[in-house]
N, C-alpha and C positions, 0 to 999 in steps of 0.2 A: 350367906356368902360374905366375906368380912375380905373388902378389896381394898390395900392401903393403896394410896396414891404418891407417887416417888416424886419430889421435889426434882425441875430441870438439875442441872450439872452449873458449877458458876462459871460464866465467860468473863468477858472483854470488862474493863471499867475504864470508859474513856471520858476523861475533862481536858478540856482545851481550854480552859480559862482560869480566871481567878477573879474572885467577887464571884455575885450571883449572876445566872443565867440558869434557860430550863434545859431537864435535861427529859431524857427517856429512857424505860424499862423494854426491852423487846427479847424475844425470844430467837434465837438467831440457829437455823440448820441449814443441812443441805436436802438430803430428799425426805426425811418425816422429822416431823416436828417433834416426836415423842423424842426425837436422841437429839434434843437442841440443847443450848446452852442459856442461859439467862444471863444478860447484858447489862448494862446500865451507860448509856451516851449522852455528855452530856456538849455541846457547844454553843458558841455565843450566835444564835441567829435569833429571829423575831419570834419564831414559830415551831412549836414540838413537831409538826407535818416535815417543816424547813428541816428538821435535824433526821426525821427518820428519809426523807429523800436524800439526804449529803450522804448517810453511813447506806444506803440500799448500793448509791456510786461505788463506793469502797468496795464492796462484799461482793459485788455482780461479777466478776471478774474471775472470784473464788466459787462462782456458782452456791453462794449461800441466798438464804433469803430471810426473813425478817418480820415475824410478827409482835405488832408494837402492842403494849400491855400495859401501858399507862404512862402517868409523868408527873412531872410534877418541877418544882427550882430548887437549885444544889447552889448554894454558897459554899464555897472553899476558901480557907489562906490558911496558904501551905505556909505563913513565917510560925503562925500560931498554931498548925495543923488541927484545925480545926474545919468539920465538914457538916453543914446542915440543908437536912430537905425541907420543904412544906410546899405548901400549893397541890394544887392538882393541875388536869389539864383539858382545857376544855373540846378538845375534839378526839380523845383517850381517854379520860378518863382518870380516876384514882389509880396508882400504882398499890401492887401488892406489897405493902411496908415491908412486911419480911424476904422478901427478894431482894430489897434497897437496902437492907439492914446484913443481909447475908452476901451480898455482892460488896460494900464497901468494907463490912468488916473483915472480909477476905483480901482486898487491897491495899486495905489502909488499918492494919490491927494497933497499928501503936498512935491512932489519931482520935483526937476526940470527937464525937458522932452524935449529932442529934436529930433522929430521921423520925419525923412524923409527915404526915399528911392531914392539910385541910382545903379549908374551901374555895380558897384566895387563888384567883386567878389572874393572870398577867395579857394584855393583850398585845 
């Protein structure tokens, strides 16, 4: 049996900053996960936990909910448009590079992008 596996749908790509800060990958539905969207959140708090409890606030309201799928830190400057990931995150984990790479390139096509992930953690 030869079962392909469908890539989420691309959502939200939220930054509320500029410079770096960490962001998060989550997968965002209402009642099955399979018809979720993939996100990418990134804002300026201490802690990837701290960002996925601020966006759960938001969504709760729209009866969505939110499984986080990794993270990692997003520098932006929008004068250069220029946008880069690295890091991981130490209570999520690595993000799926190519969700971060399919989510911004879908936000931001005319920006320069440089998304990897490594080891480098931020506390």
């Amino acid at each position: 049996v030869n079962v392909c596996k469908m890539q989420p749908e691309i959502g939200e790509c939220i930054i509320e900053h500029e410079g770096d800060h960490k962001y998060i990958i989550g997968l965002i539905y209402k009642d099955n996960p399979k018809d979720g969207k993939i996100s990418l959140i990134s804002m300026p708090l201490k802690y990837h936990s701290h960002i996925a409890e601020k966006y759960e606030e938001r969504i709760e309201a729209d009866e969505l909910k939110i499984i986080v799928r990794g993270g990692g830190i997003l520098t932006i400057d929008p004068a250069n448009k220029t946008i880069r990931t690295y890091g991981t995150s130490g209570g999520y984990g690595d993000p799926n590079i190519k969700d971060v790479e399919r989510i911004l390139a879908h936000h931001y096509p005319s920006w320069s992008r440089s998304i990897t992930v490594t080891s480098e953690i931020r506390g």
